[in-house]
C-alpha positions as CSV (number, residue, x, y, z in Angstrom):
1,X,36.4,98.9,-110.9
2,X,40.5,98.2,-111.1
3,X,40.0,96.8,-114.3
4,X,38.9,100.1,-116.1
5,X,41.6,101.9,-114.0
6,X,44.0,99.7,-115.8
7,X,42.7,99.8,-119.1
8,X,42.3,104.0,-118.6
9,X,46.3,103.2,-117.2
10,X,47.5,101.1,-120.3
11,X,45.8,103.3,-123.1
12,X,47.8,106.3,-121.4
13,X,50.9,104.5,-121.5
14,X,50.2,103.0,-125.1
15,X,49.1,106.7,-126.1
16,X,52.2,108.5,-124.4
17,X,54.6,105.8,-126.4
18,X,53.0,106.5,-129.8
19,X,52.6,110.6,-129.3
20,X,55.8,111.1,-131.3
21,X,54.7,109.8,-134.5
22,X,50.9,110.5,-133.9
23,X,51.8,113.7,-133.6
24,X,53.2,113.8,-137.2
25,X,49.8,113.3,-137.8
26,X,48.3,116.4,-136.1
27,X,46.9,114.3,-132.6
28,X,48.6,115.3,-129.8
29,X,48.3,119.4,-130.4
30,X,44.8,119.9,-130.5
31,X,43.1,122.8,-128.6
32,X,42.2,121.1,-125.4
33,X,45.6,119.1,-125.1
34,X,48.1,120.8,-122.9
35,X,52.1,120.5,-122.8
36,X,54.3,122.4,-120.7
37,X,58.1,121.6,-119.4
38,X,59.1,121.4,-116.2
39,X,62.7,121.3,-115.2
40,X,63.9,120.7,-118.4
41,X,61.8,117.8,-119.7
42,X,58.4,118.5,-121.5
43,X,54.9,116.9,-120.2
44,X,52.3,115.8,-122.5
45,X,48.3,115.6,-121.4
46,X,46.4,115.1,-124.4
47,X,43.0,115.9,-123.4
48,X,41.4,116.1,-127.0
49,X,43.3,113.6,-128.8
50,X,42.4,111.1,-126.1
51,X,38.4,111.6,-126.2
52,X,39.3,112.2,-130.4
53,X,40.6,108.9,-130.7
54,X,38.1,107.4,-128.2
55,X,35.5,107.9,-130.1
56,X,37.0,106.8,-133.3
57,X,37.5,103.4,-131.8
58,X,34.0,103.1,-130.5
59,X,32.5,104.2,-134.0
60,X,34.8,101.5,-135.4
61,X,33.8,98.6,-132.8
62,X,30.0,99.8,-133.2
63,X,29.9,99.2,-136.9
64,X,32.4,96.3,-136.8
């Protein structure tokens, strides 16, 4: 069990660091991901892009 809570941990901070340029890319405003800014700094939760690029990866590691 803490091992998929620190994989699920480490893809959100891996996903959060690349956002910027993945978002040049159209991921990160999808409908289903939600930003908002609080005090002054803006908050990320990318729903969509998340189970998106999930199952990208699992179609790539099921035919790989």
């Amino acid at each position: 069990m803490i091992r998929w809570v620190l994989v699920i941990f480490l893809a959100l901070i891996v996903f959060s660091q690349a956002l910027p340029w993945l978002e040049k890319l159209g991921i990160g405003r999808l409908p289903g991901d939600v930003r908002f800014t609080l005090f002054g700094r803006v908050f990320s939760l990318p729903f969509a892009s998340t189970i998106l690029l999930s199952v990208v990866v699992f179609l790539l590691a099921r035919f790989l």
